[in-house]
N, C-alpha and C positions, 0 to 999 in steps of 0.2 A: 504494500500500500504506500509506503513510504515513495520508493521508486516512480510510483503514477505520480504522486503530487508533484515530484520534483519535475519531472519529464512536462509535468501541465503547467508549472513555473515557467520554466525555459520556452514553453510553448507560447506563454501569456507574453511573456519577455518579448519574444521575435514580432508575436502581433503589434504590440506597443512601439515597436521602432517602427513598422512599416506604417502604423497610423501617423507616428512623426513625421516621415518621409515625406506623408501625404502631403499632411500640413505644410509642412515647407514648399511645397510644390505650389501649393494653394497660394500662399503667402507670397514665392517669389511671382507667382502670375498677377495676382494682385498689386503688386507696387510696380512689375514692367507696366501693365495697362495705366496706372496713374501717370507714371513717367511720361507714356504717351498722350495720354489725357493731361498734361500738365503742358507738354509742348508745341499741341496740335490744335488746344484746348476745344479738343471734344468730349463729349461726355459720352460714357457706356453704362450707361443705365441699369441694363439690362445682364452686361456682363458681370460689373460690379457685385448687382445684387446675389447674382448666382455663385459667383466667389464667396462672398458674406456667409449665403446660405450652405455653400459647402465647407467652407470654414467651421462653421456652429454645427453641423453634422460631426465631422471631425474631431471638434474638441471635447463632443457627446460622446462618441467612440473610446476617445482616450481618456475620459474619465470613468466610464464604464468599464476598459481593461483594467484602468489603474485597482477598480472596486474588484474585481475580479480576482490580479494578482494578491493583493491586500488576505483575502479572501482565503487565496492558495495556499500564502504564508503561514494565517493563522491556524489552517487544519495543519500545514507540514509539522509546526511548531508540536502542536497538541500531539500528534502520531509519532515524534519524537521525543517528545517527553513519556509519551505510553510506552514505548519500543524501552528504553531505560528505567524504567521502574519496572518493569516485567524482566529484564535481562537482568535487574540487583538481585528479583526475587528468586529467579531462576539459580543465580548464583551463591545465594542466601540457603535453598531448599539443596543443592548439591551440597553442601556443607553441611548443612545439617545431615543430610544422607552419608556423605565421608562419616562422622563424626559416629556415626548410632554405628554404622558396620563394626566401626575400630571397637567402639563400646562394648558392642556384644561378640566382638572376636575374642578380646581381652575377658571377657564376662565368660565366656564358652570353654576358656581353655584349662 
């Protein structure tokens, strides 16, 4: 179980960069058009807006990954704190298993 969470970390991980990627994309098209629009002074209205709106799509995206990795962490965390409190115990009941053998070997003989 451990191994899924991490592999869906790493998974979240890669989504989160290519929605960055996005954005940047968005963002550099967005400021070439104003350049243009600033020295041609025309106005894209329509382009604009749809950059705006894929922008806010975008930033919805990567707040909802971020919610998600968030998410990933705190099960991995909890599945790794289980994984180590079941390996002390595990380690704890061989001991005590070592310990009664010797007891009743010593006790037997």
């Amino acid at each position: 179980a451990v191994v899924s969470t991490q592999s869906t970390g790493r998974q979240l991980r890669l989504e989160l960069q290519m929605l960055y990627k996005q954005a940047d994309t968005v963002i550099s098209h967005a400021q070439a058009m104003k350049a243009v629009d600033d020295r041609k002074g025309m106005a894209f209205p329509s382009i604009k807006n749809n950059l705006r709106i894929n922008l806010q799509k975008l930033q919805a995206e990567v707040t909802e990954q971020r919610k998600r990795v968030a998410t990933a962490n705190i099960k991995y965390e909890a599945e790794k704190s289980n994984r180590e409190a079941v390996e002390k115990e595990v380690k704890q009941l061989r001991q005590e298993l070592i310990n009664s053998k010797i007891s009743s070997s010593v006790s037997g003989r």
